[in-house]
C-alpha positions as CSV (number, residue, x, y, z in Angstrom):
1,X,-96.4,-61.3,-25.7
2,X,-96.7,-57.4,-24.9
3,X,-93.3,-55.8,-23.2
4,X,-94.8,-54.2,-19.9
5,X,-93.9,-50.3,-19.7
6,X,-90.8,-49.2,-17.8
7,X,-91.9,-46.6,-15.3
8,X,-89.9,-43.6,-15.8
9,X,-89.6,-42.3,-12.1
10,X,-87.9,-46.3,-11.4
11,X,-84.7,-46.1,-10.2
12,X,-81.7,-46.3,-12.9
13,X,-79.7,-49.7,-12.9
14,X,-76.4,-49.3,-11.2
15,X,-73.1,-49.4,-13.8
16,X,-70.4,-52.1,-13.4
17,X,-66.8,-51.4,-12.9
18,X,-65.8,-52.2,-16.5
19,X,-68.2,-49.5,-17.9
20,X,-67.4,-46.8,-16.0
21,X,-63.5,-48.2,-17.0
22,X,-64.9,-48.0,-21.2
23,X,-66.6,-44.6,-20.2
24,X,-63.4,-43.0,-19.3
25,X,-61.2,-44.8,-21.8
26,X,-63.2,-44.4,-24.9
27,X,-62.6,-40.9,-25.7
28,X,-59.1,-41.5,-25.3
29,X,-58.9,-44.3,-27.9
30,X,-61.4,-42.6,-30.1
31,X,-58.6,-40.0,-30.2
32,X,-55.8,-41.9,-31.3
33,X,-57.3,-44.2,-33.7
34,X,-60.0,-41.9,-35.6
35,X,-62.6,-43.4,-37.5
36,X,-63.0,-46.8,-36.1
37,X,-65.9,-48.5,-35.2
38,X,-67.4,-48.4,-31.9
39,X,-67.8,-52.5,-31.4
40,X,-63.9,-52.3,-32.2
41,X,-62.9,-49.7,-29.7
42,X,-64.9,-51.7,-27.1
43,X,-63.1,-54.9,-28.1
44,X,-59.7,-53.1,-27.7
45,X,-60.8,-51.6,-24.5
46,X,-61.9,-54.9,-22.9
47,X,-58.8,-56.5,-24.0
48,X,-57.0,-53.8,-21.7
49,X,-59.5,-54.0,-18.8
50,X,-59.1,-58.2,-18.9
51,X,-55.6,-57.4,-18.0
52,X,-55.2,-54.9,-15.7
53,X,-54.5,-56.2,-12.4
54,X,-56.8,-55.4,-9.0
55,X,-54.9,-52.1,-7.7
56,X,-55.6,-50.8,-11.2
57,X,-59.0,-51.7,-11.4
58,X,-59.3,-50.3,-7.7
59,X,-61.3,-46.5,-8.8
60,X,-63.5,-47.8,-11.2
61,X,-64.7,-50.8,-8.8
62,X,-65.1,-48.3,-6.7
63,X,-67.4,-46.6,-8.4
64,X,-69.2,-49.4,-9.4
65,X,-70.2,-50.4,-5.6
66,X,-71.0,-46.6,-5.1
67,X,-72.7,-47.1,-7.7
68,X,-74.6,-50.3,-6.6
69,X,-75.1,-49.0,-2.9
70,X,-76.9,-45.8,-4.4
71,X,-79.6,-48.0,-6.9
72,X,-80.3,-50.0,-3.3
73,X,-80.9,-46.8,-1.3
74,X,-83.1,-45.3,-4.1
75,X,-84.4,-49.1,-4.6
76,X,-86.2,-49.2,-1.5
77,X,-87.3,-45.3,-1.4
78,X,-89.1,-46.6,-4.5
C-alpha cells in the first residue's frame, strides 16, 4: 500500500502541553547531565511532568490550547 503525499501548504499539527513542557526542559537537563541519551532525558523529563500538579502545568497547557485553537482556525482556512 503506497503512503499518500503530505501537502506541504497543510496546516501543522497543534503540540500538546507535555511537549512544549520537554521543549523548555530539555536544554536544561541536557545541561546538567552531559552526554546522555535523548530517549533517557525524555524518560526523566516525563517522570517530572507525571508529577507536577495542575497550577504547575498551568503555562504549558496553555500553550497547548493556543496551540490547538490556532491549527482549527488555519484548519478551516485550508
Amino acid at each position: 500500500r503506497k503512503k499518500s503525499k503530505k501537502d506541504p501548504d497543510a496546516p501543522k499539527h497543534p503540540m500538546s502541553a507535555f511537549l512544549y513542557y520537554l521543549t523548555s526542559e530539555r536544554p536544561r537537563l541536557a545541561d546538567q547531565l552531559g552526554d546522555m541519551s535523548i530517549g533517557q532525558q525524555t524518560k526523566i523529563i516525563a517522570k517530572r511532568w507525571k508529577t507536577l500538579n495542575e497550577n504547575d502545568r498551568a503555562p504549558w497547557e496553555k500553550l497547548a490550547k493556543h496551540d490547538k485553537d490556532r491549527y482549527a482556525r488555519e484548519r478551516r482556512e485550508y
